[in-house]
Structures are given as C-alpha cells and as structure tokens.
C-alpha positions in Angstrom: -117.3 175.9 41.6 -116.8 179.8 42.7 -120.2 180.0 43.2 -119.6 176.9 46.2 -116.8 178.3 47.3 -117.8 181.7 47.5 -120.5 180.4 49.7 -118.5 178.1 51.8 -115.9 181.5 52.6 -119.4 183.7 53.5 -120.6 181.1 56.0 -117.5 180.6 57.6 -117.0 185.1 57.9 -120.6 184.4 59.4 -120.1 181.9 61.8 -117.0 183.7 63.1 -119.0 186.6 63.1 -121.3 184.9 65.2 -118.8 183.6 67.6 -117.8 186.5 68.4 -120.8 188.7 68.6 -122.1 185.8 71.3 -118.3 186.0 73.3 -119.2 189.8 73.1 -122.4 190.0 74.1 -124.1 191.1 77.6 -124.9 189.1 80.2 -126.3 189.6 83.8 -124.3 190.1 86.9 -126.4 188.8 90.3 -127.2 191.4 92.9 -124.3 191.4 95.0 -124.8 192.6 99.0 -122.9 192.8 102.0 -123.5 194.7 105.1 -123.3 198.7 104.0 -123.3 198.4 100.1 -125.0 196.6 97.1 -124.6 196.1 93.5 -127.8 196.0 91.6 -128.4 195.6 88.0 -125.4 195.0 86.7 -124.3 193.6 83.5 -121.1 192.4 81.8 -119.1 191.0 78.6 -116.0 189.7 77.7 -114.3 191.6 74.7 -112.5 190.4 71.5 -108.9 191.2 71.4 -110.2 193.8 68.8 -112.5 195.7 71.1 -111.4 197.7 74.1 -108.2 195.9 74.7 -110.0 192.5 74.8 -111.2 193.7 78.3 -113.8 192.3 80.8 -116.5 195.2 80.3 -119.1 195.9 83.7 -121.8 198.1 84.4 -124.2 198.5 87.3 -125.3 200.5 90.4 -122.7 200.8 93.6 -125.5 201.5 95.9 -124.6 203.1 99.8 -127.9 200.9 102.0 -126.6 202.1 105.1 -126.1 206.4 104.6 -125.9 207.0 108.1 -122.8 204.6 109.1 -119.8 206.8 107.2 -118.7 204.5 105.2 -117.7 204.3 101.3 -118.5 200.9 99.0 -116.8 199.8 96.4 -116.6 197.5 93.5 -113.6 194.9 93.4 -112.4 193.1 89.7 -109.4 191.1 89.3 -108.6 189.5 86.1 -106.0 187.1 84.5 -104.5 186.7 88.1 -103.1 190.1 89.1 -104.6 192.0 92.0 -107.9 193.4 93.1 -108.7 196.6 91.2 -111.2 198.9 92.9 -113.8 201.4 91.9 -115.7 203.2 94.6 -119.1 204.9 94.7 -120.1 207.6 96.7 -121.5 207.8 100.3 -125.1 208.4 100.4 -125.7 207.8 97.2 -126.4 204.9 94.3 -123.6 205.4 91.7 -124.0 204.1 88.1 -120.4 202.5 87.7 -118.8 201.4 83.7 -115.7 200.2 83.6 -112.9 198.0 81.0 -111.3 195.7 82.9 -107.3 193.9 80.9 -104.6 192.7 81.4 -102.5 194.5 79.6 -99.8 191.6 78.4 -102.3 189.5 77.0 -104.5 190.1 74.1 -108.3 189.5 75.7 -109.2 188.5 79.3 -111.2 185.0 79.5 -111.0 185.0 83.2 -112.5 187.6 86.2 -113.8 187.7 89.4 -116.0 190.3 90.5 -117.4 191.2 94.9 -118.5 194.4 96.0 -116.8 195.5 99.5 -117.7 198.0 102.6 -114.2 200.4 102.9 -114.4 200.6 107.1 -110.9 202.6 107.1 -107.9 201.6 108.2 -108.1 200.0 111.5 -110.9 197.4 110.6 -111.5 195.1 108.1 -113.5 195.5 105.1 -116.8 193.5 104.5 -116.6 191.7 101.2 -119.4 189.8 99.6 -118.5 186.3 98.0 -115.9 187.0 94.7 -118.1 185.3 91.6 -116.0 183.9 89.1 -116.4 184.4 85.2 -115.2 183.4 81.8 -116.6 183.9 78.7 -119.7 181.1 77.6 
C-alpha cells in the first residue's frame, strides 16, 4: 500500500514538474520588421511564479537596417495590461537584447505583447510593426 502510494505522489511531483518545465520553456519569437529596424532571432518564455518574478523572459537582436537615416530602434513589451515598456538598441549597430518582463502585483505574467518601433524624435511619429500577442501554451 506505501509502495502504491509512494508511486502515485512521484508521478504527480513529475507531472507537475513537467508542467512547468513546458510553461517555462523557450519558444520562438517571428522576425519582426518595420521601416529602419528589425528584430531577428528572438526567443521567449513565460516564468513560474518561482523564477524571475514569474516574468515574460525575451531575447533577440535589435538590429539598425537603415544606419544612414539617424534614427534609434527599439523593442516595445507590455504585459498584464499596463503600458509599453521600451528597450532600445543602438544606432548603427545589431544589439543582442535580454530582458524580464512582470507585473509586479501579480505573481507570474500569462499575458504580453511584443513590436519593435523606429524612435523618429519628437515631432513625428514612430513606425511600429504589428504588436504579437502571447500567453503561455
């Protein structure tokens, strides 16, 4: 009878274990372009509330395609509803970007959007790709 239950315990601890390593793990981000700036092999993952603040994790390259036009890229995430955070590269240059991304009243983010943008100053707008939605699979 301990035996059975002893076995019934160790493959629920595994298929938890499972769970969450899958919610955890990496997945690819699309390319994302718009006129002056890409995002290229990117990656991303969806934390437990145990790891890094239960944040939405993302990596990639911020990548200037137009050097001569002096203007700076960046990378835009919003998550669990609250405003567009932004993380910019460098002119002239393709920029390996890492970042956490919470909400810090709630214990793990399970929704984000992610678009890469073209900062043209103050006076005109900025040129945004399409925001791509996620939540964890």
């Amino acid at each position: 009878m301990k035996k059975a239950l002893a076995g019934v315990v160790a493959a629920g601890v595994f298929l938890a274990g499972a769970g969450t390593a899958f919610a955890s793990s990496w997945h690819k981000l699309p390319d994302l372009k718009t006129r002056g700036v890409a995002f290229e092999q990117g990656f991303y993952r969806f934390n437990p509330a145990e790891r890094s603040h239960g944040s939405f994790e993302w990596s990639g390259y911020l990548i200037d395609t137009e050097p001569d036009d002096n203007h700076n890229g960046y990378v835009q995430v919003r998550v669990e509803g609250h405003d567009w955070d932004r993380y910019y590269g460098k002119q002239r240059q393709r920029v390996h970007l890492h970042h956490a991304s919470w909400d810090g009243a709630q214990r793990y983010t399970d929704d984000a959007y992610f678009r890469v943008c073209l900062d043209k100053g103050t006076l005109r707008p900025d040129n945004c790709s399409s925001a791509r939605h996620y939540q964890p699979r």
